[in-house]
C-alpha positions, 0 to 999 in steps of 0.5 A: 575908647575913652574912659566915662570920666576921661579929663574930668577932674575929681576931688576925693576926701578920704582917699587913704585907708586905715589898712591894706585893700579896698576901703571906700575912698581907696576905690573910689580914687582909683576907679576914677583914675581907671576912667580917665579922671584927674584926681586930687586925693585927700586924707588927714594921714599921707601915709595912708595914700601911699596904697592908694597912690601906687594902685592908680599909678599904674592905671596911669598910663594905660588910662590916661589919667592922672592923680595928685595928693595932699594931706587936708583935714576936711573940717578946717577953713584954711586946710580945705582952701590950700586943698582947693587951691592946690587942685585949680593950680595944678587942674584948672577946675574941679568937675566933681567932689566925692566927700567920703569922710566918715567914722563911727564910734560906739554908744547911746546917749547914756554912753557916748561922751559929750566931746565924742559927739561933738567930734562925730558931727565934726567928723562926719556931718561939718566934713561935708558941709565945709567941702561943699561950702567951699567947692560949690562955688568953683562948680557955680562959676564953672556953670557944671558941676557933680557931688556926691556924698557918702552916708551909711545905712546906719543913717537909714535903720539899725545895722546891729549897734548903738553907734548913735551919733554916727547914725544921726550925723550919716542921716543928715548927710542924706538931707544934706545931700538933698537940700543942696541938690534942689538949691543948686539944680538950676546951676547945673550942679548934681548932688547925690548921695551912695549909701553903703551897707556892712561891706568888709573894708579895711576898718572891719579888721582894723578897728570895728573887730577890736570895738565889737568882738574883742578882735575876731575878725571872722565873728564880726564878718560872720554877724555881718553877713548874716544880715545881708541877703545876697550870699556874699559882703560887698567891698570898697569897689561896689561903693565905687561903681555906684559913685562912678555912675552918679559922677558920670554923666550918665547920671544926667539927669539924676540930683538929689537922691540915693543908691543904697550898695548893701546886698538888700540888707536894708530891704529886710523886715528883721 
């Protein structure tokens, strides 16, 4: 039995993580290699691919698929060109794009500086932009083509803090996402937007604990949960299944719209 994505080559933006365990990108990187895909695996730090790298190796063998990686920093012309070039060089063409980039940093308007909003769109919306800016037209001359974007449900309602210009840049990845799927339709290229809830990832116990809590993890877990109505908190693989099946080609018939993966959270009144 071949694998959903067997053959097909996958670009992933943020692929590393910044701890051990299931972040996002990590997920998503091996759940394609776990299905047959080819994957070129992005990130800003090599070293946080090392995880990542060692995870889908050993799928290698038994699925049949195949990973590459480099660094690349997603809001630069001349890195994501050498990133793109890399991946034809060595695959041939790039079936799908997976733009997972993204960070928050805390504050309102009164709060945030004006140079740590200007580096969240960078971050988090111009990311997005210039990947698809770029691997579009690859998609276009192939004829095919499946991308698919990661916002958060802080683009969607309040998730518990003021983290303003992550939640303002994660909302125009939605519409981004919508835009260009209508645009392009007609090429045969999808695009499709997961929108992850308050998952324990690696940035829970890294960086959110020391922003929110002074360091307690379990205080920070402990709130999160709370607001999520199934009895348990998601991780990086359930937003990987949910990006797998948009990827897929059983999502067909599927372009510009979102699968929200946060436990109903977002489907509560309080």
């Amino acid at each position: 039995m071949t694998g959903r994505l067997q053959n097909k080559v996958v670009l992933v933006t943020g692929a590393g993580s910044v701890g051990p365990g299931w972040g996002n990108g990590r997920a998503i990187a091996v759940r394609m290699v776990e299905e047959g895909a080819k994957v070129m695996a992005l990130d800003r730090e090599q070293t946080r691919l090392e995880e990542t790298l060692s995870r889908a190796h050993a799928l290698c063998p038994v699925n049949h698929g195949e990973i590459a990686s480099m660094t690349c920093d997603v809001t630069s012309t001349v890195s994501i060109e050498a990133a793109i070039k890399a991946t034809l060089d060595r695959f041939g063409r790039i079936d799908v794009l997976i733009n997972n980039v993204g960070g928050s940093a805390p504050g309102g308007p009164v709060e945030m500086s004006e140079e740590v909003w200007d580096a969240q769109i960078d971050h988090n919306l111009k990311s997005v932009f210039m990947m698809c800016k770029y691997v579009l037209p690859v998609m276009e001359q192939q004829g095919v083509g499946a991308i698919v974007n990661l916002s958060s449900t802080s683009g969607i309602r309040w998730t518990g803090s003021a983290q303003v210009a992550y939640a303002a840049t994660k909302a125009a990845v939605i519409q981004l996402g919508r835009v260009v799927a209508v645009q392009y339709a007609k090429k045969g290229i999808r695009v499709n937007t997961v929108v992850p809830g308050q998952l324990h990832t690696p940035m829970v116990d890294v960086r959110l604990a020391k922003q929110r809590t002074d360091g307690d993890v379990q205080t920070l877990l402990t709130q999160r949960q709370a607001r999520i109505p199934l009895p348990f908190m998601g991780d990086g693989q359930d937003t990987a299944n949910a990006v797998l099946f948009l990827a897929s080609d059983e999502a067909r018939f599927i372009t510009g719209t979102e699968i929200i993966v946060d436990g109903g959270m977002s489907a509560r009144c309080d």
